[in-house]
Structures are given as structure tokens and as C-alpha cells.
C-alpha positions as CSV (number, residue, x, y, z in Angstrom):
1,X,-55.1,-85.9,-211.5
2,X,-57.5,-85.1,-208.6
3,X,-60.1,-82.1,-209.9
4,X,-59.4,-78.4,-208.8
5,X,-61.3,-76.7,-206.7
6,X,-64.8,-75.9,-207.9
7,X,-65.3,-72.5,-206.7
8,X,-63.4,-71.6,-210.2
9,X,-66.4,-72.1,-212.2
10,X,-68.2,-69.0,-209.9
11,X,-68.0,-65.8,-211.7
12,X,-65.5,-63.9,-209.5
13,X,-63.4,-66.3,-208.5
14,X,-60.7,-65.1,-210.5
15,X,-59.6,-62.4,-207.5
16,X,-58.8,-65.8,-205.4
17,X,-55.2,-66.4,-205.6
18,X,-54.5,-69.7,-207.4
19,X,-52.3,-70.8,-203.8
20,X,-55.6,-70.5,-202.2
21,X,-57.5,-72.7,-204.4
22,X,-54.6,-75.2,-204.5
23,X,-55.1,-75.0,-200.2
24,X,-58.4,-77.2,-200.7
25,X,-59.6,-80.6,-201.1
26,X,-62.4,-80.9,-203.3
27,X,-62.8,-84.7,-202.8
28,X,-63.4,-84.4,-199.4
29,X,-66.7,-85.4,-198.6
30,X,-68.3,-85.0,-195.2
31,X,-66.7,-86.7,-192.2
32,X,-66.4,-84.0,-189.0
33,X,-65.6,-80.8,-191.6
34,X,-66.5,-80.0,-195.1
35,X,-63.4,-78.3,-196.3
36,X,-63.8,-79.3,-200.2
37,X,-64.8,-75.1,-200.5
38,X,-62.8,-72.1,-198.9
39,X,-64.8,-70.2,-196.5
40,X,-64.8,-67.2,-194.3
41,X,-64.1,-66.2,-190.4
42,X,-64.0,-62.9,-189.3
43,X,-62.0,-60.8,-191.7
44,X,-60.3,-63.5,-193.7
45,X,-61.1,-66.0,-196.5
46,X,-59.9,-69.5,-195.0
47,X,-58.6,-72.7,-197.7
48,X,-57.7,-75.9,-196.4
49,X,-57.0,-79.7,-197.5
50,X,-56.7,-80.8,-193.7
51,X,-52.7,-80.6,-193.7
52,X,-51.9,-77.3,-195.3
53,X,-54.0,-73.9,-194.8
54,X,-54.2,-70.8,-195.7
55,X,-55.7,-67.5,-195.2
56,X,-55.7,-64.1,-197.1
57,X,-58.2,-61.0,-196.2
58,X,-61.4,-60.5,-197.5
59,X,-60.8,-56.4,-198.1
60,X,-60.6,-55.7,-201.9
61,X,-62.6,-58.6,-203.0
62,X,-65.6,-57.7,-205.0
63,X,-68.8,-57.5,-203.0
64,X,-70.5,-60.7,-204.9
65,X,-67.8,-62.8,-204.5
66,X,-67.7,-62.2,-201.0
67,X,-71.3,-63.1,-200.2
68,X,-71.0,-65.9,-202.2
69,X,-68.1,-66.7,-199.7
70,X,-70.2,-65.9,-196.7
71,X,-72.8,-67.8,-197.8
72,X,-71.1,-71.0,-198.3
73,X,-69.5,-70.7,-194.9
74,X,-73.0,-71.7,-193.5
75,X,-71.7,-75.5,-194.0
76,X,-70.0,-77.3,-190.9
77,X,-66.5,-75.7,-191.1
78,X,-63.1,-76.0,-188.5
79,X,-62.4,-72.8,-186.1
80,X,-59.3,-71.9,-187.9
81,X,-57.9,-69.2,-185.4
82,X,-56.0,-71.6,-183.1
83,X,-53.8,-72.4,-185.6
84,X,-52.5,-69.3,-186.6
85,X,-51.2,-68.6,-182.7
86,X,-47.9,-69.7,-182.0
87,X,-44.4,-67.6,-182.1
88,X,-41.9,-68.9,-184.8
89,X,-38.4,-68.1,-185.3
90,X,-37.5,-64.9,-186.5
91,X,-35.0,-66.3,-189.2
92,X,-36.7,-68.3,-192.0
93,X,-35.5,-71.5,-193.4
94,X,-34.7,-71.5,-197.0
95,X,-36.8,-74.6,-198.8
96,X,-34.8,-76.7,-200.5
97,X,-35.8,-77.0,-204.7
98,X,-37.0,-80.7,-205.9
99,X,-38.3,-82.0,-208.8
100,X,-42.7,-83.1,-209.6
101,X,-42.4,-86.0,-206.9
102,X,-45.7,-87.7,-207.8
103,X,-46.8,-89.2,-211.1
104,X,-50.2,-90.6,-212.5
105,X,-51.3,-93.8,-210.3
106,X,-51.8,-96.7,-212.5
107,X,-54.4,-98.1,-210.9
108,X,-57.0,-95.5,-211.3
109,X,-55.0,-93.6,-214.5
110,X,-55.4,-90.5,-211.9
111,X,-59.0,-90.2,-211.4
112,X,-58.6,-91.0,-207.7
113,X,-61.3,-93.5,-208.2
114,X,-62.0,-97.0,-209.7
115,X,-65.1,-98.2,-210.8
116,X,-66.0,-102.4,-210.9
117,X,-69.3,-104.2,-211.6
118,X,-71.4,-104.0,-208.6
119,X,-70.9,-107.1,-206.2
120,X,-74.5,-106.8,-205.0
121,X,-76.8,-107.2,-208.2
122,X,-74.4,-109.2,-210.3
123,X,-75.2,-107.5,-214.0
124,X,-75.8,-109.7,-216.3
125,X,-77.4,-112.5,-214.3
126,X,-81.0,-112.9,-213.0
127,X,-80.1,-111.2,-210.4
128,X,-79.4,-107.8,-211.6
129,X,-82.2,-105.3,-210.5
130,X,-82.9,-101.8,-211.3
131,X,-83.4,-100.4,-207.8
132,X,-80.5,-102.2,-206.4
133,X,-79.5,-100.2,-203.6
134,X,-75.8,-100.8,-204.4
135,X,-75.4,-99.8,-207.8
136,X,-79.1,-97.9,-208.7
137,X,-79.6,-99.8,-211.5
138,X,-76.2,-98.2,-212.7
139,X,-74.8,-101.8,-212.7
140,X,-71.4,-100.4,-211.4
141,X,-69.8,-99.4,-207.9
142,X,-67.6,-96.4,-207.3
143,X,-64.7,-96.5,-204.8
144,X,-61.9,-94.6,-204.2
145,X,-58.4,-95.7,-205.2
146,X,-56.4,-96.9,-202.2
147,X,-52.9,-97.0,-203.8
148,X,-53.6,-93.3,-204.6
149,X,-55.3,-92.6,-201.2
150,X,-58.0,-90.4,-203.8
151,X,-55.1,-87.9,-204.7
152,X,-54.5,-89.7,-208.7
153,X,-51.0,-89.6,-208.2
154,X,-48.3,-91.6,-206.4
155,X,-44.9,-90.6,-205.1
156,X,-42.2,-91.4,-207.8
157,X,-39.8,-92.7,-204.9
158,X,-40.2,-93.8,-201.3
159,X,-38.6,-91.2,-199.3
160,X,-41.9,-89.3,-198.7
161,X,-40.7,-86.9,-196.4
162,X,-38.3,-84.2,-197.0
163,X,-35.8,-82.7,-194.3
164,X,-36.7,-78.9,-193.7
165,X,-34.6,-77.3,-190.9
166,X,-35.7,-79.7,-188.0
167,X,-38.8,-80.7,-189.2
168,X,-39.5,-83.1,-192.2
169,X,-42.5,-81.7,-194.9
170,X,-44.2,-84.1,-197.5
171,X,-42.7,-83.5,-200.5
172,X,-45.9,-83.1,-202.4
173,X,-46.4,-79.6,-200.3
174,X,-43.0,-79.1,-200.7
175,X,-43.4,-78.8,-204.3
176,X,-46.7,-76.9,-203.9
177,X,-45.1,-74.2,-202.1
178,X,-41.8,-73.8,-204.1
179,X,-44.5,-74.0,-207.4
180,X,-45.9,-71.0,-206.3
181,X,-43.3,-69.0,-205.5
182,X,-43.0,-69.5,-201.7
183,X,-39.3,-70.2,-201.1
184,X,-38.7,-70.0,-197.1
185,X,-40.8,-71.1,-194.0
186,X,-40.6,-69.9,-189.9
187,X,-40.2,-72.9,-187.7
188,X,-41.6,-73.0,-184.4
189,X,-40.1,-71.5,-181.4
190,X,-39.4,-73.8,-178.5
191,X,-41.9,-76.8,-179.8
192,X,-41.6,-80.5,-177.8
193,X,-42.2,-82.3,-181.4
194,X,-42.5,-81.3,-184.8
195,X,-45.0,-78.3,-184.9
196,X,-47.1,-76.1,-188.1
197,X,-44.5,-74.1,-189.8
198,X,-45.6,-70.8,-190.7
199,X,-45.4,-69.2,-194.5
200,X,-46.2,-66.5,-196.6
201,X,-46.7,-65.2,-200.0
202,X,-48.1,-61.9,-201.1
203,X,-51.3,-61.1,-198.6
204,X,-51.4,-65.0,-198.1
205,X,-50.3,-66.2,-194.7
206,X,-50.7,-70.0,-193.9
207,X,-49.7,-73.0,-191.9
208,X,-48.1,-76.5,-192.8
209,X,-48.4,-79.4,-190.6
210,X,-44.8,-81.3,-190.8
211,X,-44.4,-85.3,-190.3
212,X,-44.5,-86.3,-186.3
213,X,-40.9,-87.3,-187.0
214,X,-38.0,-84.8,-186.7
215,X,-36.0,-84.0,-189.7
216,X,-32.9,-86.3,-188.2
217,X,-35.6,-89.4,-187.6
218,X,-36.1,-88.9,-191.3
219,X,-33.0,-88.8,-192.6
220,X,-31.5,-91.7,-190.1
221,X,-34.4,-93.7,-191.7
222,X,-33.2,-92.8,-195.7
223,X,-29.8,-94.1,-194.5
224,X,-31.1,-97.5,-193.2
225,X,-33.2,-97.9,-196.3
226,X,-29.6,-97.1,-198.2
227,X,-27.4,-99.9,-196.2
């Protein structure tokens, strides 16, 4: 499976709550953000993987760990403070219980990557170089599994998306949540299309971005898939 979140291996670390950690995505490298590390705005210690965040204060946290925290938010980071405006309704919506939906992609046996012979130097012809650019002498190329999308793990059936209320959440998430003891979410109030759902565990409050189809989209979809 897909490596945890590195900030574990920093002395202190153990004050993060492990939902936090689980909030990031440490293979993310570069594109507009770098969210492979939490960071901090404001008052609050921010964790994201892009689809779910979350967000705890900073108060109480040793004074080490929280420089460390500062200090890494010096990297390219998203303004996270948009997202947690919205009103949601008052009564939450119990999630339903499921079972582990993923299990260990066979292509990369869950390392999220694959590794071939490089296509550019040929090893083991004349034309293998040390300072090929492609490989760096290494002779091999690293890419990231596409059946797996990076994550090491694949869904065990094809109904990806599970009904919640009238929105429909990834049952990967799902299972994150309801892991960690988070049993309930706040839809949206008054949303056009399917919007972030609000939850919250202990001093952890945090946002989920559902599927752009509605609950009843999803399910009308299972049946055809059924017939």
C-alpha cells in the first residue's frame, strides 16, 4: 500500500491525530499545490489529499512541532478557508458501515509504481550509457501504476460510489471515515449539485468532496449494471 505520511518520522509528530495524517497524499509531487505535508493558516494545522481535508487547531501542540509546522508551510500551499464556508443541515446523516473496499493492485503488488528497463538506453546493448538522461545509468524507468492511479490498491467491486443521503461518497473515504470513528456527516443546505459535506471528530473539523452525481444517479446506474 501507498506510504503514510512522512511527517511521522519528526520527533513530535505523535500529538497529530492519526485522521490528520491519513488527510494527506504523500505521493503527490508538485503540479499547482504541494499537499504531500500538512501545513498551517492562521490558527489551524491544515491535511489534505485533494478530495478530503481536514483541519484541527494549533493550541496545545508543543512549541517545536509547531515551528516545524510553520516552517514547512513556506512551500506553494491551497488557501483552505473557502472551503470551510458554507451552511449545512442541522441534522446529520448517519454513514452507512461497509467492509475494506480496496485490495492490493496486482500490477504494481501495491507499491503504486512499476519499474521496466529503460526504453532509451537499452541495457544490455551497445547502447546503454551511464549518463543516459532517462534512466541515469540506473538502467531502469520508474512510472506510476495506472490501474492503481498511484494509490497500490484497487476497488474489490465496481460500484465505486456509495449513496450518502443525496450525495454519493467514494467508498475508499467512506471507509476512512467510519475507520476512524467518524460515523455521521452535515450535507449541504440548498446546494444546485452535489456539494463538500461537512464532518467532525474530536477537535478535527473537515470537508469531503462527494461524486458530481447525486446519490439517485448512482444508484439508477447500480440497477442498470444489475439488469
Amino acid at each position: 500500500m501507498r506510504e503514510l505520511c512522512p511527517y511521522r518520522k519528526f520527533p513530535g509528530c505523535e500529538q497529530l491525530p492519526e485522521l490528520l495524517l491519513q488527510c494527506t497524499e504523500p505521493q503527490f509531487h508538485g503540479r499547482k499545490y504541494q499537499i504531500d505535508l500538512p501545513w498551517v493558516l492562521g490558527n489551524f494545522v491544515y491535511a489534505t489529499d485533494g478530495r478530503i481535508i481536514a483541519r484541527m487547531p494549533i493550541k496545545g501542540l508543543k512549541k517545536p512541532l509547531v515551528q516545524f509546522l510553520r516552517d514547512m508551510t513556506t512551500r506553494c500551499v491551497p488557501n483552505a478557508l473557502p472551503v470551510y464556508v458554507g451552511e449545512f443541515e442541522d441534522k446529520p446523516t448517519k454513514l452507512p458501515k461497509i467492509e475494506d473496499p480496496r485490495i492490493e493492485c496486482d500490477t504494481c503488488n501495491g507499491k503504486g509504481y512499476v519499474t521496466t528497463a529503460c526504453p532509451i538506453c537499452r541495457p544490455g546493448t551497445p547502447d546503454w550509457k551511464p549518463e543516459c538522461p532517462g534512466c541515469k545509468g540506473t538502467k531502469e524507468r520508474v512510472y506510476g501504476c495506472e490501474k492503481c492511479e498511484m494509490d497500490g490498491w484497487v476497488y474489490q467491486d465496481t460500484d465505486r460510489w456509495c449513496p450518502v443521503g443525496w450525495v454519493a461518497i467514494a467508498q475508499n473515504y467512506l471507509y476512512l471515515l467510519q475507520t476512524n470513528g467518524v460515523k455521521e456527516v452535515f450535507e449541504p443546505k440548498q446546494a444546485p449539485e452535489p456539494a463538500a459535506v461537512k464532518w467532525v471528530k474530536d477537535n478535527i473539523e473537515g470537508r469531503l468532496m462527494p461524486s458530481s452525481r447525486t446519490a439517485a444517479e448512482v444508484r439508477k446506474e447500480r440497477r442498470r449494471k444489475r439488469a
